[in-house]
N, CA, C and O atoms as a Maestro MAE file, in Angstrom:
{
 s_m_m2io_version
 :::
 2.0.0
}

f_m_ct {
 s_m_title
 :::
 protein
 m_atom[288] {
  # First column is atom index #
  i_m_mmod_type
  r_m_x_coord
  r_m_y_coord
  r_m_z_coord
  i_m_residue_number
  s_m_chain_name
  s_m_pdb_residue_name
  s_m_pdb_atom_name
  i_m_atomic_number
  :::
  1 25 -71.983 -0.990 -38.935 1 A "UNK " " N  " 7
  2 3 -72.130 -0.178 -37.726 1 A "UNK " " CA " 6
  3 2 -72.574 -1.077 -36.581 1 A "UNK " " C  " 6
  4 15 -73.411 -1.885 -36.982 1 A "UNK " " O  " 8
  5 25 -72.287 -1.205 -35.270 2 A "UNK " " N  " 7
  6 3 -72.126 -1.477 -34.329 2 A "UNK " " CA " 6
  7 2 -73.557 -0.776 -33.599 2 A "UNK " " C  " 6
  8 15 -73.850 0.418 -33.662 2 A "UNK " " O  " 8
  9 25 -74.313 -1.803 -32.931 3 A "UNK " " N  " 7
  10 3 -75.344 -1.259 -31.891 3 A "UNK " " CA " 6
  11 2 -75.428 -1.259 -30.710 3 A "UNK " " C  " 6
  12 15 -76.330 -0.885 -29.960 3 A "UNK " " O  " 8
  13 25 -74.087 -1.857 -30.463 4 A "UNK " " N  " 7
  14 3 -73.959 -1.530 -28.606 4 A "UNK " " CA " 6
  15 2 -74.140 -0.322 -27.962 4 A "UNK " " C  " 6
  16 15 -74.685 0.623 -28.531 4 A "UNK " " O  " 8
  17 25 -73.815 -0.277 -27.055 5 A "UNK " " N  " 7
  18 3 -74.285 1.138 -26.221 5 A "UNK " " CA " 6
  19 2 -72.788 1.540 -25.980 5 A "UNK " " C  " 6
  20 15 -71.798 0.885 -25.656 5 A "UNK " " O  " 8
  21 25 -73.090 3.436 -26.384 6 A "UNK " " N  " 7
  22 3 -71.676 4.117 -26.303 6 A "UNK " " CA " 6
  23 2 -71.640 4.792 -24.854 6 A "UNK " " C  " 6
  24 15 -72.588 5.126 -24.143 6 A "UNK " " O  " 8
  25 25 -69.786 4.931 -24.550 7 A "UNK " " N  " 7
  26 3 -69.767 5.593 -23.927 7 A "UNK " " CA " 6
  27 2 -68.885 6.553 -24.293 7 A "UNK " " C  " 6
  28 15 -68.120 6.322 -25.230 7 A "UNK " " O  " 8
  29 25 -68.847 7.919 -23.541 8 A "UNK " " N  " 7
  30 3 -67.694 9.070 -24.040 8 A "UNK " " CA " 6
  31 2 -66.584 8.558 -22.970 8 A "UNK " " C  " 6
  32 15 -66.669 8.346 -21.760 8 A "UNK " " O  " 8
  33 25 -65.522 8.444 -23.881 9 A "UNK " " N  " 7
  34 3 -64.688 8.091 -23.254 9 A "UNK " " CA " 6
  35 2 -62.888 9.364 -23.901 9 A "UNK " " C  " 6
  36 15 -63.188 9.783 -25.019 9 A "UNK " " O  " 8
  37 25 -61.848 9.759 -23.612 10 A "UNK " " N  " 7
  38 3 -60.687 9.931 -24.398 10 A "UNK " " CA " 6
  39 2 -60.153 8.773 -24.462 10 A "UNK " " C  " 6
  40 15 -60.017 7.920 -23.585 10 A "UNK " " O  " 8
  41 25 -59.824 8.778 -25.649 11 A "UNK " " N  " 7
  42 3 -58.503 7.625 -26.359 11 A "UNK " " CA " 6
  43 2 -57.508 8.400 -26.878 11 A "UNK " " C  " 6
  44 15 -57.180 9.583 -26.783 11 A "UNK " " O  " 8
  45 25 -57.008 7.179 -27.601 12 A "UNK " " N  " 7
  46 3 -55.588 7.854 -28.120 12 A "UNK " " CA " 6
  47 2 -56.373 7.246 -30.010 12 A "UNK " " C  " 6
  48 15 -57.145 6.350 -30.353 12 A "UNK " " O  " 8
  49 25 -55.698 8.218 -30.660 13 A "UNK " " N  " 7
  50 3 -55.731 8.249 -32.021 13 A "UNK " " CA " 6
  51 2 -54.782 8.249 -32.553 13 A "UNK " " C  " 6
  52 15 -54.153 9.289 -32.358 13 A "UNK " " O  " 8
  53 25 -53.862 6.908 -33.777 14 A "UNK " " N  " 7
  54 3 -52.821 7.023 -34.399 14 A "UNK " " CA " 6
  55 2 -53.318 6.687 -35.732 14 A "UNK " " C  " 6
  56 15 -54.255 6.049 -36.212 14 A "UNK " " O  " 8
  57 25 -52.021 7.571 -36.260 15 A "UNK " " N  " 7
  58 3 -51.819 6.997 -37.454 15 A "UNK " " CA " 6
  59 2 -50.470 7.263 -38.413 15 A "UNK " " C  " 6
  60 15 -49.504 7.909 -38.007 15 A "UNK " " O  " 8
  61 25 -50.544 6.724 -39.619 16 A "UNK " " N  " 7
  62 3 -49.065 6.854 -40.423 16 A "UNK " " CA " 6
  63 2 -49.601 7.866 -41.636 16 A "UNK " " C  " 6
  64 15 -50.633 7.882 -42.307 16 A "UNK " " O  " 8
  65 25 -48.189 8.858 -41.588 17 A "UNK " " N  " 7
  66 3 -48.417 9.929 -42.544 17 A "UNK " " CA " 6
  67 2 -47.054 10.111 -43.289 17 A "UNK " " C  " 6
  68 15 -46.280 10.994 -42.919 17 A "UNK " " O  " 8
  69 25 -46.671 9.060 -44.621 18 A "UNK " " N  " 7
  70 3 -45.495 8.809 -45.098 18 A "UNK " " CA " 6
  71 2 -44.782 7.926 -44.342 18 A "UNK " " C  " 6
  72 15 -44.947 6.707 -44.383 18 A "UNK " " O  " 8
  73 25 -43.640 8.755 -43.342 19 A "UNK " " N  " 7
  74 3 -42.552 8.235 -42.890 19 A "UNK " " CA " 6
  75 2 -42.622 8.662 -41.413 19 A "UNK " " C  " 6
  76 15 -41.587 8.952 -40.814 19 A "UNK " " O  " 8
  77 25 -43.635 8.698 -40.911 20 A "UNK " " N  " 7
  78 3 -44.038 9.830 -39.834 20 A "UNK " " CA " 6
  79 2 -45.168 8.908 -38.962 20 A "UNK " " C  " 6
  80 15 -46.178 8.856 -39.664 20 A "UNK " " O  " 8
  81 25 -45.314 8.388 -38.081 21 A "UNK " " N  " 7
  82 3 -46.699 7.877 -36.981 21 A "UNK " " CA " 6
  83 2 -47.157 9.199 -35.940 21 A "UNK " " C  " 6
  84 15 -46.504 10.017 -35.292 21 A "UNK " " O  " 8
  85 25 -47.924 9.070 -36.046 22 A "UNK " " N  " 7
  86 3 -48.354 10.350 -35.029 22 A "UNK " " CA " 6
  87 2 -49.804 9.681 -34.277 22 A "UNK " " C  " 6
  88 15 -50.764 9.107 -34.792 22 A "UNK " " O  " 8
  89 25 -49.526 9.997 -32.963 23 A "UNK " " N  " 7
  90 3 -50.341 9.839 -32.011 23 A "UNK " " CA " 6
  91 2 -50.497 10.916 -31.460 23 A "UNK " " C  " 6
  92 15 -49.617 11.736 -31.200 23 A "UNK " " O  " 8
  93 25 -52.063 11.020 -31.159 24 A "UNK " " N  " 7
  94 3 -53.149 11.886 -30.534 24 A "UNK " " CA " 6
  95 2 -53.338 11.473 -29.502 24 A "UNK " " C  " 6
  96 15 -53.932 10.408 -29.668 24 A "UNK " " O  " 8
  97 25 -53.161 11.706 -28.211 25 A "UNK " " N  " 7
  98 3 -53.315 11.441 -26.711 25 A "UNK " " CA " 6
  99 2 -54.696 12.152 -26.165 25 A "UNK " " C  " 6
  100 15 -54.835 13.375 -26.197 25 A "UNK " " O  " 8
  101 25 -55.370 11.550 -25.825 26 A "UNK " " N  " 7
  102 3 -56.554 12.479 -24.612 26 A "UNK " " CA " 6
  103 2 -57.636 12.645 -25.980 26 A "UNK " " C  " 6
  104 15 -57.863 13.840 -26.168 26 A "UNK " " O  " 8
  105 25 -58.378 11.715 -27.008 27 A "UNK " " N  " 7
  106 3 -59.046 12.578 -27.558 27 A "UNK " " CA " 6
  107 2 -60.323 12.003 -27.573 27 A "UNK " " C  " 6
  108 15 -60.437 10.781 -27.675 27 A "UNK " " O  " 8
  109 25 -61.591 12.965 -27.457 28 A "UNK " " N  " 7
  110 3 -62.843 13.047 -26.903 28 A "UNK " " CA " 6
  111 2 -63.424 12.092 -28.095 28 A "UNK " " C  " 6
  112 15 -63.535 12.354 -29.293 28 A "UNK " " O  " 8
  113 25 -63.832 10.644 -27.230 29 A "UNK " " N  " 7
  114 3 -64.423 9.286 -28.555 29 A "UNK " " CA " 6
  115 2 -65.783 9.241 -28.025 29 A "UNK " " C  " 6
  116 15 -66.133 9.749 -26.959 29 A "UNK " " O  " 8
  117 25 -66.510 8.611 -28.824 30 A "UNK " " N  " 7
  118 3 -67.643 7.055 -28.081 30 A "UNK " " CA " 6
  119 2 -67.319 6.254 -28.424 30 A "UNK " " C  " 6
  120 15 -67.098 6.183 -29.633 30 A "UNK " " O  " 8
  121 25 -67.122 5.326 -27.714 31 A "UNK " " N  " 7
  122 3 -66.579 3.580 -27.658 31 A "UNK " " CA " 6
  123 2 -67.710 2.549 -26.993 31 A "UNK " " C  " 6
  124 15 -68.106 2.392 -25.838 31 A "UNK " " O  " 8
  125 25 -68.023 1.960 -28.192 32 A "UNK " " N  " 7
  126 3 -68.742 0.617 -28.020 32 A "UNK " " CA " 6
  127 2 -68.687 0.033 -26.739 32 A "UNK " " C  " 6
  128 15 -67.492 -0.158 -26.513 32 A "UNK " " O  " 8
  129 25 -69.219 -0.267 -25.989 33 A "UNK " " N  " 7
  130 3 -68.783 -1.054 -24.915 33 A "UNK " " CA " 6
  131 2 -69.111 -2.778 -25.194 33 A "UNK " " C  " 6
  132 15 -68.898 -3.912 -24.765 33 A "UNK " " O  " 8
  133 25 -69.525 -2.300 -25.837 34 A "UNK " " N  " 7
  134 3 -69.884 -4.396 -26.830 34 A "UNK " " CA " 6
  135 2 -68.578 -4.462 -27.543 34 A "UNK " " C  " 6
  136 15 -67.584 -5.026 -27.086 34 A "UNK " " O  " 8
  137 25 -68.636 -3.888 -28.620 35 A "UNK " " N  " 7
  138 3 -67.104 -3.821 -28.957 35 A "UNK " " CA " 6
  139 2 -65.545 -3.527 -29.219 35 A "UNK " " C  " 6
  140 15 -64.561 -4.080 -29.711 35 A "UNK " " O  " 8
  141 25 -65.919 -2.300 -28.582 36 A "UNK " " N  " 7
  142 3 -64.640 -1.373 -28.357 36 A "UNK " " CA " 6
  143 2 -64.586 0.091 -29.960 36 A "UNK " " C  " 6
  144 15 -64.204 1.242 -30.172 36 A "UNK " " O  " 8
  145 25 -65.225 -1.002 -30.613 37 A "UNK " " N  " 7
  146 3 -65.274 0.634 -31.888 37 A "UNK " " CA " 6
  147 2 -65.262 1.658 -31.698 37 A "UNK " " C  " 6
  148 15 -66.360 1.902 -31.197 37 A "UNK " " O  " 8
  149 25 -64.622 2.663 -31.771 38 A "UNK " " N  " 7
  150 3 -64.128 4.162 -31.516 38 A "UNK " " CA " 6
  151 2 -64.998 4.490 -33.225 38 A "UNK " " C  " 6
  152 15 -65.064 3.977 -34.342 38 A "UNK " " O  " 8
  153 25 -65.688 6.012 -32.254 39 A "UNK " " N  " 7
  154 3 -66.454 6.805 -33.193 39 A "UNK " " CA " 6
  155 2 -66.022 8.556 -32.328 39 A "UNK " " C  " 6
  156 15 -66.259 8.928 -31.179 39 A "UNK " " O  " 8
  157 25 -65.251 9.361 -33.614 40 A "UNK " " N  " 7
  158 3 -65.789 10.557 -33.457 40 A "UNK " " CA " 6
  159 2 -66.572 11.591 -33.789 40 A "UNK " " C  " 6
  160 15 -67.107 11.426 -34.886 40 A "UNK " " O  " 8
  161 25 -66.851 12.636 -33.231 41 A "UNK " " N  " 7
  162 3 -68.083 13.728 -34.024 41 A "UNK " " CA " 6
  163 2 -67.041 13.962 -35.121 41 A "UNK " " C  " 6
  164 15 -65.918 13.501 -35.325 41 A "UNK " " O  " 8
  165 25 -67.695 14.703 -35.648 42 A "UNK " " N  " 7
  166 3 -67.525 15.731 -36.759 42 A "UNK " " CA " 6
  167 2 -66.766 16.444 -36.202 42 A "UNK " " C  " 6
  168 15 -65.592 16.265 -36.525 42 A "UNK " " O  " 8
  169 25 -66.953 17.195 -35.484 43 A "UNK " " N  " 7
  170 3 -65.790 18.486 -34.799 43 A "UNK " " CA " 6
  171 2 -64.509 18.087 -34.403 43 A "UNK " " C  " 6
  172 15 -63.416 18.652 -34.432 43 A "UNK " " O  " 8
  173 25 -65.045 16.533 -33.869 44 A "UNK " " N  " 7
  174 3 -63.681 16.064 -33.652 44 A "UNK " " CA " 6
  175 2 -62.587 15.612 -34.718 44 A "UNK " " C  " 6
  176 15 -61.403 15.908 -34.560 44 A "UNK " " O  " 8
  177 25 -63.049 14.868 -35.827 45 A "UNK " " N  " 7
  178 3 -62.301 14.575 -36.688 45 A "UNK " " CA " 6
  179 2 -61.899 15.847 -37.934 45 A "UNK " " C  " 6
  180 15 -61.328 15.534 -38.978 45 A "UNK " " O  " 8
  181 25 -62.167 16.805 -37.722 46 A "UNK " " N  " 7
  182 3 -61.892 18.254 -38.269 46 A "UNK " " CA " 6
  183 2 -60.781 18.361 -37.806 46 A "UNK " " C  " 6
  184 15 -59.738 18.406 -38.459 46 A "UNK " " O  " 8
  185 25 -60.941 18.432 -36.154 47 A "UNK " " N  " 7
  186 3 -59.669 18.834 -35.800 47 A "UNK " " CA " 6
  187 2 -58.320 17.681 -35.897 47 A "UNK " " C  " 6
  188 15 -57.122 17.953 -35.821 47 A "UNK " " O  " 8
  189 25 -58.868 16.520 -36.060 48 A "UNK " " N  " 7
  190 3 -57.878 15.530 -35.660 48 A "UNK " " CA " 6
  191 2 -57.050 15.981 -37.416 48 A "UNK " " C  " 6
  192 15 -55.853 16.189 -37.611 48 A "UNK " " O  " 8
  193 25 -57.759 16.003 -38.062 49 A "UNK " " N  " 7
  194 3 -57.325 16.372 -39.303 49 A "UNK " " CA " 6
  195 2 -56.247 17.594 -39.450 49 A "UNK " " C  " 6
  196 15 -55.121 17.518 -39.940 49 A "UNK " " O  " 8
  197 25 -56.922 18.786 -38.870 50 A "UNK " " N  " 7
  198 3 -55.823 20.035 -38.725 50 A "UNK " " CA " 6
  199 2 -54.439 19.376 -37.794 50 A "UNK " " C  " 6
  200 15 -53.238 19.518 -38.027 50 A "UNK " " O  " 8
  201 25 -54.931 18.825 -36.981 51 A "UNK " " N  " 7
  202 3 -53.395 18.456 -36.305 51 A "UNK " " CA " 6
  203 2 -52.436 17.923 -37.056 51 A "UNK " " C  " 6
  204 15 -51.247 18.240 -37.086 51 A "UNK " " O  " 8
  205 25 -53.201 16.794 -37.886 52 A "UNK " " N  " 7
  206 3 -52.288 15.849 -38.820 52 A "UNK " " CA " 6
  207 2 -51.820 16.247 -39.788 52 A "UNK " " C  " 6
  208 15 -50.792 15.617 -40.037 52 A "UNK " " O  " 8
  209 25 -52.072 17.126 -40.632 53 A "UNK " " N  " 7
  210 3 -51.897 18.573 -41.216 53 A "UNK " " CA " 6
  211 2 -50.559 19.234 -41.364 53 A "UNK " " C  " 6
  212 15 -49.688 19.412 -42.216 53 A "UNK " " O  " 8
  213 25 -50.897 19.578 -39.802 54 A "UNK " " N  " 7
  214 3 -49.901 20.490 -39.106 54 A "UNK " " CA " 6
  215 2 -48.333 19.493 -38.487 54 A "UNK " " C  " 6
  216 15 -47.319 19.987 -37.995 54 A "UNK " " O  " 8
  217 25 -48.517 18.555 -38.644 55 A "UNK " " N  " 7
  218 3 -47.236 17.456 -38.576 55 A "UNK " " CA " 6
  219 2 -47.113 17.026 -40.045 55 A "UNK " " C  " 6
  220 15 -46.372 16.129 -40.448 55 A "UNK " " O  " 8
  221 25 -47.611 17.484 -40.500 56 A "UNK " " N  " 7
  222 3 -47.151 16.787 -42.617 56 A "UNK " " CA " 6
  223 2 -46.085 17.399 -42.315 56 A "UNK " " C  " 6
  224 15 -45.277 16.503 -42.068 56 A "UNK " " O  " 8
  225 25 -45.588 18.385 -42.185 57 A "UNK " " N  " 7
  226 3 -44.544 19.083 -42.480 57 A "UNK " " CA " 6
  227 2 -43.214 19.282 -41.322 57 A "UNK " " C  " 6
  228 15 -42.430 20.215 -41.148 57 A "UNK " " O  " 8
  229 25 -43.327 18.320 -40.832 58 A "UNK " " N  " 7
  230 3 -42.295 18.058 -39.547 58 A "UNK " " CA " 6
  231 2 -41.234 16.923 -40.240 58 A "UNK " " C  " 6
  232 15 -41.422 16.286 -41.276 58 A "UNK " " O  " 8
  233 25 -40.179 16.883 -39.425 59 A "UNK " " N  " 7
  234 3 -39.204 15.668 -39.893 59 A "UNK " " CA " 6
  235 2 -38.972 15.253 -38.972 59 A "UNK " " C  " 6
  236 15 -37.759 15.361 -38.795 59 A "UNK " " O  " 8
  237 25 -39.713 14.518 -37.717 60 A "UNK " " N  " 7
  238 3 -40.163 13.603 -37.072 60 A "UNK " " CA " 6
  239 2 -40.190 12.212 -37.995 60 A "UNK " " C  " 6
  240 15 -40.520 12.016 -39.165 60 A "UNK " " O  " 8
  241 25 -39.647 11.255 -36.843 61 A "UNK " " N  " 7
  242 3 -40.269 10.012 -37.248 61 A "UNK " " CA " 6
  243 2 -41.485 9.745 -36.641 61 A "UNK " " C  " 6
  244 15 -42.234 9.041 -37.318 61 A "UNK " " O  " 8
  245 25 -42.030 10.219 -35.215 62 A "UNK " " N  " 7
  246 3 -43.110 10.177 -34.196 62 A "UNK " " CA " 6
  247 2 -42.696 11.268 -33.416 62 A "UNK " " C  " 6
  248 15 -41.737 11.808 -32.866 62 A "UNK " " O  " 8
  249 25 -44.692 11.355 -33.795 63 A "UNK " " N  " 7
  250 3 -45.277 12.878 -33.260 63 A "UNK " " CA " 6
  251 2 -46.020 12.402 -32.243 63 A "UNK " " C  " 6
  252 15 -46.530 11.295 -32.416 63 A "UNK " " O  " 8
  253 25 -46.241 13.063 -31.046 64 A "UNK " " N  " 7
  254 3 -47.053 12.663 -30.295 64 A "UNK " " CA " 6
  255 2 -47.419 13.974 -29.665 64 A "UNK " " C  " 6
  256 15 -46.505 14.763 -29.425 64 A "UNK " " O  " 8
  257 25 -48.981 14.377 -29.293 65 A "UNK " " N  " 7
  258 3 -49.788 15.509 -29.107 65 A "UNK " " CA " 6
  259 2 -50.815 15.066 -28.313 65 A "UNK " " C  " 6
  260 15 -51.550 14.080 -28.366 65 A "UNK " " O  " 8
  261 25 -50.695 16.180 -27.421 66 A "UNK " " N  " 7
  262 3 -51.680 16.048 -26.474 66 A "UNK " " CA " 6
  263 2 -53.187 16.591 -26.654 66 A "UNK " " C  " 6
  264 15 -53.393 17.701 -26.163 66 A "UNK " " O  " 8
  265 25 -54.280 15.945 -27.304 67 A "UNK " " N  " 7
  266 3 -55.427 16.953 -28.352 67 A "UNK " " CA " 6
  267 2 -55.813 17.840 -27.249 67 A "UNK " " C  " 6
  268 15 -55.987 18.978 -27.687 67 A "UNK " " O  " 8
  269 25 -56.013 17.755 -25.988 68 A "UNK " " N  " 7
  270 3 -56.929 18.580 -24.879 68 A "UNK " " CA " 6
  271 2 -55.508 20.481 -24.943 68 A "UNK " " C  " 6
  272 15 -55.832 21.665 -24.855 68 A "UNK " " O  " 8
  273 25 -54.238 19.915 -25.105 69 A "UNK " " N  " 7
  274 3 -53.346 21.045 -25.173 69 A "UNK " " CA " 6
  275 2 -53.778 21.890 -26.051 69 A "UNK " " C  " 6
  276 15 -54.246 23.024 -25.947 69 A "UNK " " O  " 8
  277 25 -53.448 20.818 -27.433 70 A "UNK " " N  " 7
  278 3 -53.864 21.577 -28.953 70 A "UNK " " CA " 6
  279 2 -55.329 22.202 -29.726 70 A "UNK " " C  " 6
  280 15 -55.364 22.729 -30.838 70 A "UNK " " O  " 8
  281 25 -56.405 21.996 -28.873 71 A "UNK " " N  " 7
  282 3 -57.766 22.246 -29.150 71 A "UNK " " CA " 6
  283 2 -57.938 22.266 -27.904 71 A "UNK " " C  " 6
  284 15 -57.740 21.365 -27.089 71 A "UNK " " O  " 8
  285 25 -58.515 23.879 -27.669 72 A "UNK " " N  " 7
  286 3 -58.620 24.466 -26.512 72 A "UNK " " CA " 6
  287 2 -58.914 25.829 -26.721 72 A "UNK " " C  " 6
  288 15 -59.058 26.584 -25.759 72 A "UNK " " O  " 8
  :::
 }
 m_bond[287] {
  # First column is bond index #
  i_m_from
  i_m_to
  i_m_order
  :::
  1 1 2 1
  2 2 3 1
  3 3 4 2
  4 3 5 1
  5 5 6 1
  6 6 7 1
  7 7 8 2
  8 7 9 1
  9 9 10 1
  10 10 11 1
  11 11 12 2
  12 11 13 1
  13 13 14 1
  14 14 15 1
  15 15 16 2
  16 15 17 1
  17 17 18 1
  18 18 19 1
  19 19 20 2
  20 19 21 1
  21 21 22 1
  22 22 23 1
  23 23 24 2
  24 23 25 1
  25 25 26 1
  26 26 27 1
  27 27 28 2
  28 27 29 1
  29 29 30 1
  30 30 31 1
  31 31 32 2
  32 31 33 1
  33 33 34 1
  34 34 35 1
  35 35 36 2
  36 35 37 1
  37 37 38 1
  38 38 39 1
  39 39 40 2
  40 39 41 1
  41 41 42 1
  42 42 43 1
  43 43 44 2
  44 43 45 1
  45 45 46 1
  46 46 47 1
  47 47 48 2
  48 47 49 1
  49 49 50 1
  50 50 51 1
  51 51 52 2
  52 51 53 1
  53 53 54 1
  54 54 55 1
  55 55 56 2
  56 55 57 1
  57 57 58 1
  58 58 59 1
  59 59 60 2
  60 59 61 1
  61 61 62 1
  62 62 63 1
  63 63 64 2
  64 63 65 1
  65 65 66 1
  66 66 67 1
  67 67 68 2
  68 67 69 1
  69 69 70 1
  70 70 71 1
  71 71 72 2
  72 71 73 1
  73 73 74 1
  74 74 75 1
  75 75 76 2
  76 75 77 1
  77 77 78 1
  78 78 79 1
  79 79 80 2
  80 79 81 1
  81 81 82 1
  82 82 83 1
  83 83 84 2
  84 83 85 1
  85 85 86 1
  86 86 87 1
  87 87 88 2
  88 87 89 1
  89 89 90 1
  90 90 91 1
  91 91 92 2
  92 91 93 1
  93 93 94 1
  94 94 95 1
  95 95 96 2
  96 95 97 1
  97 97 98 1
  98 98 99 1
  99 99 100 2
  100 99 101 1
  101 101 102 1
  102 102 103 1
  103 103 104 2
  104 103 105 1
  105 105 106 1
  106 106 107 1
  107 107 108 2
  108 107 109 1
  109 109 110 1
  110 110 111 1
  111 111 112 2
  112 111 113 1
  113 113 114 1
  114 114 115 1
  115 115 116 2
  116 115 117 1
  117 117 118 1
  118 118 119 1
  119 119 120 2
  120 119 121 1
  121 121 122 1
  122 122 123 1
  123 123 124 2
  124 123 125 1
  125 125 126 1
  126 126 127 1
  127 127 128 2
  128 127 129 1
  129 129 130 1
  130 130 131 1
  131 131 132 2
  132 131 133 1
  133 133 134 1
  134 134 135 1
  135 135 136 2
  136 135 137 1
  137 137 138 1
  138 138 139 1
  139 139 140 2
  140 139 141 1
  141 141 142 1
  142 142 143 1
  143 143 144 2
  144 143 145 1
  145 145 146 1
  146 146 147 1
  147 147 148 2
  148 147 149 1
  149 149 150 1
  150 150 151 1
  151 151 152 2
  152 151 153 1
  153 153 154 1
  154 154 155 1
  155 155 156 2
  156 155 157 1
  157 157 158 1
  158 158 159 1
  159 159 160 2
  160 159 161 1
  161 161 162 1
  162 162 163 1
  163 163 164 2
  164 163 165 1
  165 165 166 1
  166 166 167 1
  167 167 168 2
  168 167 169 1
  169 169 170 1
  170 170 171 1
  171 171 172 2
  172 171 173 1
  173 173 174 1
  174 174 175 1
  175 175 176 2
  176 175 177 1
  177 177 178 1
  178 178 179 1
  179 179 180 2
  180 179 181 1
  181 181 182 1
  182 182 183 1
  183 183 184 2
  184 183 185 1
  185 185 186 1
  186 186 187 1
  187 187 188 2
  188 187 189 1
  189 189 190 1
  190 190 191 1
  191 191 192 2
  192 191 193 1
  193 193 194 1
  194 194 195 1
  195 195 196 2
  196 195 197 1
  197 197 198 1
  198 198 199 1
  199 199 200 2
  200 199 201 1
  201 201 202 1
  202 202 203 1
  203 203 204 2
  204 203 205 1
  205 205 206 1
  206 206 207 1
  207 207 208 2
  208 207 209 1
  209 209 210 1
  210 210 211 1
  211 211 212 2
  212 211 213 1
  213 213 214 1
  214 214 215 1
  215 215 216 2
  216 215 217 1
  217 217 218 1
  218 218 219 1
  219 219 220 2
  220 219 221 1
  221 221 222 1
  222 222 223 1
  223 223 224 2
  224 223 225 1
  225 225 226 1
  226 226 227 1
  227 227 228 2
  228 227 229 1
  229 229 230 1
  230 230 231 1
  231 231 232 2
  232 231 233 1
  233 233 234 1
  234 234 235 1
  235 235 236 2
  236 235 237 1
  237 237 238 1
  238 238 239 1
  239 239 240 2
  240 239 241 1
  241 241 242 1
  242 242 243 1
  243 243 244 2
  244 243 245 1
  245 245 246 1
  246 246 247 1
  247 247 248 2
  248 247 249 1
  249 249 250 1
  250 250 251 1
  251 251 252 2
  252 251 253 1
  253 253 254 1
  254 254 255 1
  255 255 256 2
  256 255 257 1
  257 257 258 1
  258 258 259 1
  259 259 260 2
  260 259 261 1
  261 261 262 1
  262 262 263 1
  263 263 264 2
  264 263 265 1
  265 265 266 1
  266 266 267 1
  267 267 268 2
  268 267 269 1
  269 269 270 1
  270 270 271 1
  271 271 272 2
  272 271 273 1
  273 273 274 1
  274 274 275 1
  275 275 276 2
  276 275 277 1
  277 277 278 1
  278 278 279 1
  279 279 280 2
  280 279 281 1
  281 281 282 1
  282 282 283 1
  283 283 284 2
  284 283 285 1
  285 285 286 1
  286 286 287 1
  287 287 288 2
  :::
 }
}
């Protein structure tokens, strides 16, 4: 773990699910400003989870979602 000082910042969140990359646009982080490490709450990675979820079952090669659209 990292002891720099955070700030709230949105980022983008990706990742690979099979055959599928999906990126999360706009989503609510703290980022290190010493080192850039991205940390989310709990609430947040719940939801980042339901989204990713909810694209398992797409036949997309790349998903891309806007989190501030989709959690709201």
């Amino acid at each position: 773990m990292c002891k720099g000082i955070f700030e709230n910042k949105n980022t983008t969140f990706m990742t690979e699910l099979d055959d599928c990359i999906i990126i999360i646009k706009n989503v609510p982080s703290q980022v290190c400003k010493q080192c850039g490490e991205i940390y989310y709450t709990n609430e947040v990675e719940k939801q980042l989870e339901i989204l990713v979820n909810i694209v398992r079952n797409s036949i997309t090669e790349i998903t891309v979602i806007n989190y501030a659209e989709k959690v709201a």
